[in-house]
N, C-alpha and C positions, 0 to 999 in steps of 0.2 A: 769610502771614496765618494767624491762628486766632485761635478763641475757646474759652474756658472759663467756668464758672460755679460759685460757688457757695451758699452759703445765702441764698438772697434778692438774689444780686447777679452780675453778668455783667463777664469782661473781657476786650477782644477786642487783639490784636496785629496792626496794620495794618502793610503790605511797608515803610513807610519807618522803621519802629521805635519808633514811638510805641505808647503803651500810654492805650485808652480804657475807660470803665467807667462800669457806670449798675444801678438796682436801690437793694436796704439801702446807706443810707451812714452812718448812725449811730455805728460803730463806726471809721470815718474808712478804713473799706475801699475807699472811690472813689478814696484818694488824689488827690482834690480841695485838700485844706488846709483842707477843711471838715465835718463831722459831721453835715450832713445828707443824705436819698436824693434820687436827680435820677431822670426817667423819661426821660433821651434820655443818650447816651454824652456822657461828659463828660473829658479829657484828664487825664492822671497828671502830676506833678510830682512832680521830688524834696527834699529838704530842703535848705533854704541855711544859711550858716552866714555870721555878720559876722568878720572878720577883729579880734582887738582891739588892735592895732596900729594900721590903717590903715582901717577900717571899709567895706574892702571884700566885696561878696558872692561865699561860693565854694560852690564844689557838690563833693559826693564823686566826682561821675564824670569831673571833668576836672583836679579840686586835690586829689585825692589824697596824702598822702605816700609814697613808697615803702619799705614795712618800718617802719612807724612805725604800723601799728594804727591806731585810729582819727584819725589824727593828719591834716591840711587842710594844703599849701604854700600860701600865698596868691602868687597870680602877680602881684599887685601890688608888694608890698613884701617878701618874700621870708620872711616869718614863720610858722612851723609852728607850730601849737597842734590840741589835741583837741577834739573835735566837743562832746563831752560835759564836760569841767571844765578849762578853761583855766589854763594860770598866768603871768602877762603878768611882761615884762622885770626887774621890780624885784625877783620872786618873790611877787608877791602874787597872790591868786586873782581872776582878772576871769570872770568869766560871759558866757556865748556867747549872742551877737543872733542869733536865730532868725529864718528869715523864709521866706516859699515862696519855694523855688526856683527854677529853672526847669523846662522840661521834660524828663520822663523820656526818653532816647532812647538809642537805640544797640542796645534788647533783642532778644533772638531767641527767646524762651519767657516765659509765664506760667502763674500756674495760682492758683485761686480757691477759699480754704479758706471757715470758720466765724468772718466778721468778721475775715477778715483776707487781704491776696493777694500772693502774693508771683511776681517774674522774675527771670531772668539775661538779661543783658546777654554782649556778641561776646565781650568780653575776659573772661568766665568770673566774672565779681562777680554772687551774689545780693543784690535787695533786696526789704524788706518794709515793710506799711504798713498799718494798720489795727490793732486792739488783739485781742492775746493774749499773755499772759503764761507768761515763755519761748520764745517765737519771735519776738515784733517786738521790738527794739530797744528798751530801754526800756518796754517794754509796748505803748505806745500812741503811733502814729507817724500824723500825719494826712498827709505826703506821704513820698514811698518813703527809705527809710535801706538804707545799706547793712550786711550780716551783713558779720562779721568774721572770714573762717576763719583769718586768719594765726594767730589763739588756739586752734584747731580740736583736740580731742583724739585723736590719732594715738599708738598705742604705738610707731611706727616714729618717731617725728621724733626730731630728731640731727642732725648736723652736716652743711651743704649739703642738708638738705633740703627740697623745693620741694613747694608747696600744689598740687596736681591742678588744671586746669581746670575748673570744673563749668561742666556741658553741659545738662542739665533740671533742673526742680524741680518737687514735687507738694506740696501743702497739702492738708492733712487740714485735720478739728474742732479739735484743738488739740496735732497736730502736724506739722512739716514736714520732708521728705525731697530729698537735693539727689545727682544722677548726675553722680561727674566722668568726665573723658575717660580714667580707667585701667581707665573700668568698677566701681568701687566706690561705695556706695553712703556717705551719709552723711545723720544725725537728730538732731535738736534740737525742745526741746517738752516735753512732759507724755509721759511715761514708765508711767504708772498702770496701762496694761493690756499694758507690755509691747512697746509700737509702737514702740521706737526700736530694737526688736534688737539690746541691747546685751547678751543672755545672764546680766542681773540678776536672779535673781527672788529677791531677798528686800526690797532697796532700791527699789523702783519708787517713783520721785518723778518729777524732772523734770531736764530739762539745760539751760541758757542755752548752750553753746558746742556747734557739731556736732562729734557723735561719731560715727565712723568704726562701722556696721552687721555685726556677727558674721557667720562664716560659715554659721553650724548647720551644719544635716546637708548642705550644698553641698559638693562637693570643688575646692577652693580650686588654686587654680593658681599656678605660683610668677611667670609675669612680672608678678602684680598688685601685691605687696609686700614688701619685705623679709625675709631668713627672721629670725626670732628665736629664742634660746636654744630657747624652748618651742615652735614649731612653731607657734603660732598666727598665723591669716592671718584675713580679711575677706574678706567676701561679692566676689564678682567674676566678672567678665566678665556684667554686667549692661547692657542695652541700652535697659531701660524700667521708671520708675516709677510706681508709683500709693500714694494715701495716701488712705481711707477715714476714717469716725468711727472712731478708735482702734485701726483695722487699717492694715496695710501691704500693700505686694506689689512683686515684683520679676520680671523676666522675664531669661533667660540667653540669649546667643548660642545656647547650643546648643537650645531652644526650649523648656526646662524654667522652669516657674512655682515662685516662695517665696512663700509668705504669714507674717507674723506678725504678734500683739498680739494683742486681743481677741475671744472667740469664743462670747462669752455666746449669740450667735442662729444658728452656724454661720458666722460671717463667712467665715473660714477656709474653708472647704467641705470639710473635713478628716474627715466623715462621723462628728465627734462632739456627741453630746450634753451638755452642758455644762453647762446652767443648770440641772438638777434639775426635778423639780416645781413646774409652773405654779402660779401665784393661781388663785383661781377669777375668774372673769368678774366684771367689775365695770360695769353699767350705770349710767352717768350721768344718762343724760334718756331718753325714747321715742327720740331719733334719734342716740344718739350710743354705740355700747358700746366698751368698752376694755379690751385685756385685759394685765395689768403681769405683768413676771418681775423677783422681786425675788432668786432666789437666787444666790447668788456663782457670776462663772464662774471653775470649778475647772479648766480646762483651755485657757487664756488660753498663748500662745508667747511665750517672751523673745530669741527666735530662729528665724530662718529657718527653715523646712521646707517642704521640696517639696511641691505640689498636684497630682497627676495629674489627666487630663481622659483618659479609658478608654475606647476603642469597646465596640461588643458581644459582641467576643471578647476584650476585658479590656487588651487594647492599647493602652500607653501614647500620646497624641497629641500631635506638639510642636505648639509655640503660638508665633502669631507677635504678637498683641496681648493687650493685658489693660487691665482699667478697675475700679474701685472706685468701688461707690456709698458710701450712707450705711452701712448692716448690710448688703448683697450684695455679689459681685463677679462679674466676666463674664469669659469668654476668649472668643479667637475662632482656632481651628486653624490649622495650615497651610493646610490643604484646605477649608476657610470655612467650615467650622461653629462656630455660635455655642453657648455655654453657660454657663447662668449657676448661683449658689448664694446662702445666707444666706437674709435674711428679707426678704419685701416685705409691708409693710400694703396692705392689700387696703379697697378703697371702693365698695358699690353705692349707688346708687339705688334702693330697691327700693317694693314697694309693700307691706309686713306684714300676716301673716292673728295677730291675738289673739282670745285667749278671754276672755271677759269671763262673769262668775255671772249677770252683771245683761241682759246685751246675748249672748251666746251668741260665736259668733264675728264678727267682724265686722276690718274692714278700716283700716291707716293709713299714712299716709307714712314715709317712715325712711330714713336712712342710715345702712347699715350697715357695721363697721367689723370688719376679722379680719385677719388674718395667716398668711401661707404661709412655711411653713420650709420650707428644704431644706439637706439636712444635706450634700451631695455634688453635683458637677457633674450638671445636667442642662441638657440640648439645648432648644432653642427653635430653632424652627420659623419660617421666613419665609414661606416660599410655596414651592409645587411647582419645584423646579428653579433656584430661587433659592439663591446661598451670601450670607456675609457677607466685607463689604473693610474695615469700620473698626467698632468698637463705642465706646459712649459707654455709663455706669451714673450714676446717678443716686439722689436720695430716691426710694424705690418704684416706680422705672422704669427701665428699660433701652431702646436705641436700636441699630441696626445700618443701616450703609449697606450695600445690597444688591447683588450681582454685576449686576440689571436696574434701577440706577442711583435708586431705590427708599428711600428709609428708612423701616425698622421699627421699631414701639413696643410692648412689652409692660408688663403690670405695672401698675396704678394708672392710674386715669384722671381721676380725682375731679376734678381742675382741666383736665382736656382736654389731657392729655400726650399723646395719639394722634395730635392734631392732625387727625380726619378731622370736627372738628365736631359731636364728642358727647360726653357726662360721662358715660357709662355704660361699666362694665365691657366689657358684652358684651350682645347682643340680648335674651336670655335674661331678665336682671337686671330682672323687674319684679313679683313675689309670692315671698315669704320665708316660710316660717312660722316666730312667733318662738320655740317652747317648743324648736324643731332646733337653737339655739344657745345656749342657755342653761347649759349644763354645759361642752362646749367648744369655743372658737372658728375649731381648726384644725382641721376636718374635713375628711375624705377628698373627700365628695361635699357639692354642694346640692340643694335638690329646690328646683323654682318652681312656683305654683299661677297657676291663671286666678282672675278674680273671684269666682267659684262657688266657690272652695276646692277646686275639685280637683287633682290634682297633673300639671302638664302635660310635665315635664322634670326630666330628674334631671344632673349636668355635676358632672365631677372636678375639682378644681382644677387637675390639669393643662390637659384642656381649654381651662379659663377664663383661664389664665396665660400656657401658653408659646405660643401659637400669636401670630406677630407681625403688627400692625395695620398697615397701608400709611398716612404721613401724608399727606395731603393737602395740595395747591397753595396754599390760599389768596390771597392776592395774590403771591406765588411764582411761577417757574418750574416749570412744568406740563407733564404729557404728554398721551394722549389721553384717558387714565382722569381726568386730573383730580389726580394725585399728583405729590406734589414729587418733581423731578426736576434736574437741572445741579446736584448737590451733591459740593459738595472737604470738607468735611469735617462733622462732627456732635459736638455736647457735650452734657453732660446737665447738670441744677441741679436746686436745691429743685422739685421738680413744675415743671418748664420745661424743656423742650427750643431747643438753638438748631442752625442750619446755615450755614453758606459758601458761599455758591453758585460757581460755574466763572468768574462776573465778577466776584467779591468782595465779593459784599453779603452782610449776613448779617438772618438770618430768626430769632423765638422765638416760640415757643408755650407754653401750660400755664397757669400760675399767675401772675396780674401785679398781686398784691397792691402791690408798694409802687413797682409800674415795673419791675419786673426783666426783663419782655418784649421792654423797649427802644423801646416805640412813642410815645411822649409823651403815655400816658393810664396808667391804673390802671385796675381791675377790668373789665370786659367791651368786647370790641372786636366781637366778632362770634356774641354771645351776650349774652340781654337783661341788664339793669345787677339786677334784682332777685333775690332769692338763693331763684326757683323755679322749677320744670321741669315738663315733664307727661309720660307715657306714658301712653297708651291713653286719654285723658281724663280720668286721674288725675293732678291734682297732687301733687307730692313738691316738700315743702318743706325747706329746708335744705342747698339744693344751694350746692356754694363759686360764689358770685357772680363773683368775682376772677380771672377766667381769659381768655383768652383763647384758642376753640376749633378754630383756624384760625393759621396761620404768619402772622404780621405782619412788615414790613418796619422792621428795629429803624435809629432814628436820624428 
């Protein structure tokens, strides 16, 4: 079993090979057969197709044609035709009776893009469902279709040659990444920032067929693929993928990490500066500030390149996992240290000291809103003597299942991604003063004031960031502390976290704006329905209502 999630939406793979899902459904990402969201898991189906022949119902996964592309044998009447534009006996064009299929079965992987999610099934077929154009079939598939690799672009294809198994798949924002069993990596999608690694950079559009992923600077092995005239080979001996908003990543047998595509906020973690000089700060309202980067990134990868993770004596460290949020990514060491890079939007609660001509200084609610870059790997911290066994990356949040059976949450908490029952950053988070952010909003330090305006605390961003939150039991399996505990695995989403527990059930917390919790409610399950909070006697208003601050039991 597993689950993944993502934008707004959740898909779990239960042991008998069904595929369920709940969250956004608008974009026909549930793979329902229908375009709207559900707040409880709801089963995947695949596309049927009418026979026009014999008006029988067939499915890609079991009437397939062999070597015939998108082509359907009907096991009734023995008539092949194409899924997409028919041309019936006489040679006239007949048009295909669509209809939901049956159910999706047989998968062994999924994974949960930007409105759209796509799985492989035993026998190595990816499929996809929901709308994005260039990766779902046709754009927009409201139950699962299957990708066509027999069209797949390979410089090696030639005579007797045989399409790889593919083994995993990741979905990005609006690209997808698929691992066959040679170890080579393959992309299809929107190409714009370079995510497909295909060593383009003057053409960046888009690919409808997957494209076999450049080696860059990897040193390529020869049992991966065939040698050619020119020497050129493909990424390989690849074990694990990940697919971020418009970056990529790859991890090596030998425990060396690739990143490439986009690196406008450090996605990469490649220790460059990219995007040039900021905007200035742009405040919206008293509770809302935002700060845009509008300059081009000029140092975006069309190709693989390695990402070191560095001890303190400069020591390269191999890696045995890797995750990709939205703009961050995370590794996690041989030896279990975790580390993450890229940008996290950052959310308090706080309580604002302004100055007013008329009123002097005086006091307001506020959320505030900034952003931490990090340009290069840095360590996050679980707990004293704690490692990490699996990492999960997300929108502005990060998750580690811990060696003391533990999972940890840093990064954003605004909708109760910590899961321990609060929407606050950190303890700290309740006086801001606001003229300290006003020029810019990636500051080193913050300073917090009591209600008297004086200054009681000053906290680095690191402090406030990498140090990892223990989530809590809520109606979960629990220890003595009261923190989730019996967990097989952990995923991250939109501001939601979810877990697997050791019997199979699985748990979400964070954000459950439209259902994506999975608990057959929307906005607060253990947190009041109204979108305000207090510290200290002070209400802050404009807190996300929509969450859930405690692990619920999803279905």
């Amino acid at each position: 079993p597993m689950v993944d999630s993502g934008y707004q939406h959740a898909v779990a793979l239960k042991a008998d090979g069904t595929v369920w899902a709940w969250g956004l459904g608008t974009s026909g990402q549930l793979g329902t057969g229908y375009q709207t969201s559900t707040t409880f898991p709801a089963l995947v189906h695949e596309m049927g197709y009418v026979c026009p022949a014999c008006g029988t119902l067939c499915h890609e996964s079991t009437d397939g044609a062999p070597g015939v592309g998108h082509a359907l044998l009907c096991p009734n009447c023995g008539q092949v035709f194409d899924r997409d534009s028919v041309t019936g006996a006489n040679g006239a064009a007949v048009a295909v009776g669509q209809a939901t299929g049956g159910v999706l079965e047989n998968i062994v992987g999924v994974s949960a893009g930007d409105g759209f999610t796509l799985a492989v099934d035993a026998s190595g077929n990816v499929w996809a469902w929901g709308t994005k154009e260039h990766v779902v079939p046709g754009t927009t598939a409201l139950t699962a279709r299957k990708i066509d690799f027999s069209l797949s672009l390979d410089e090696n294809r030639g005579a007797g040659y045989v399409m790889p198994k593919i083994v995993a798949v990741a979905a990005g924002a609006d690209h997808a990444l698929a691992l066959d069993a040679n170890g080579t990596v393959w992309a299809w999608g929107s190409d714009t920032y370079g995510q497909l690694g295909l060593d383009d950079v003057t053409g960046y559009g888009y690919h409808d067929l997957p494209t076999h992923v450049t080696r860059g600077d990897a040193a390529a092995d020869s049992y991966s693929t065939v040698d050619i005239a020119s020497g050129y080979k493909y990424l390989d001996h690849v074990v694990a993928i990940e697919a971020g908003s418009q970056f990529s990543m790859a991890l090596r047998s030998d425990g060396t990490m690739y990143v490439w595509g986009r690196n406008d906020v450090n996605q990469l973690g490649l220790g460059d500066t990219t995007h040039g000089a900021d905007v200035n700060v742009t405040s919206t309202s008293t509770y809302h500030t935002v700060q845009q980067i509008t300059a081009e990134d000029t140092l975006k990868r069309a190709v693989p390149t390695r990402l070191d993770v560095k001890d303190s004596l400069g020591s390269s460290l191999p890696i045995q996992a890797i995750a990709a949020g939205d703009r961050s990514g995370t590794a996690l060491t041989m030896d279990g240290q975790v580390y993450t890079w890229g940008t996290y939007w950052l959310f308090q609660y706080l309580h604002c000291r302004y100055w007013s001509d008329y009123y002097g200084w005086h006091h307001a609610p506020s959320v505030h809103q900034y952003y931490e870059e990090i340009q290069s790997p840095r360590q996050v911290v679980l707990a004293d003597g704690v490692t990490g066994r699996s990492i999960a990356a997300g929108v502005n949040a990060g998750y580690s299942l811990g060696s003391d059976g533990k999972v940890y949450a840093w990064g954003s908490n605004a909708y109760g991604q910590y899961g321990d029952g609060t929407h606050t950053g950190d303890q700290y988070s309740l006086y801001f003063e606001q003229n300290s952010y006003n020029t810019s909003p990636n500051l080193a330090a913050v300073t917090f004031y009591n209600r008297d305006g004086a200054a009681v605390l000053t906290l680095s961003k690191d402090q406030m960031m990498y140090q990892g939150h223990p989530v809590s039991a809520g109606i979960g399996p629990g220890d003595g502390d009261g923190k989730l505990t019996n967990v097989l695995m952990i995923a991250a989403g939109k501001e939601t976290g979810y877990m697997v527990s050791t019997d199979g059930y699985v748990y979400g917390w964070g954000r459950n704006e439209v259902g994506e919790v999975g608990n057959v409610s929307i906005n607060d399950r253990y947190t009041t329905a109204s979108a305000s909070g207090s510290h200290s006697g002070y209400t802050v208003t404009n807190r996300y209502a929509a969450t859930s601050e405690l692990p619920y039991l999803v279905g």
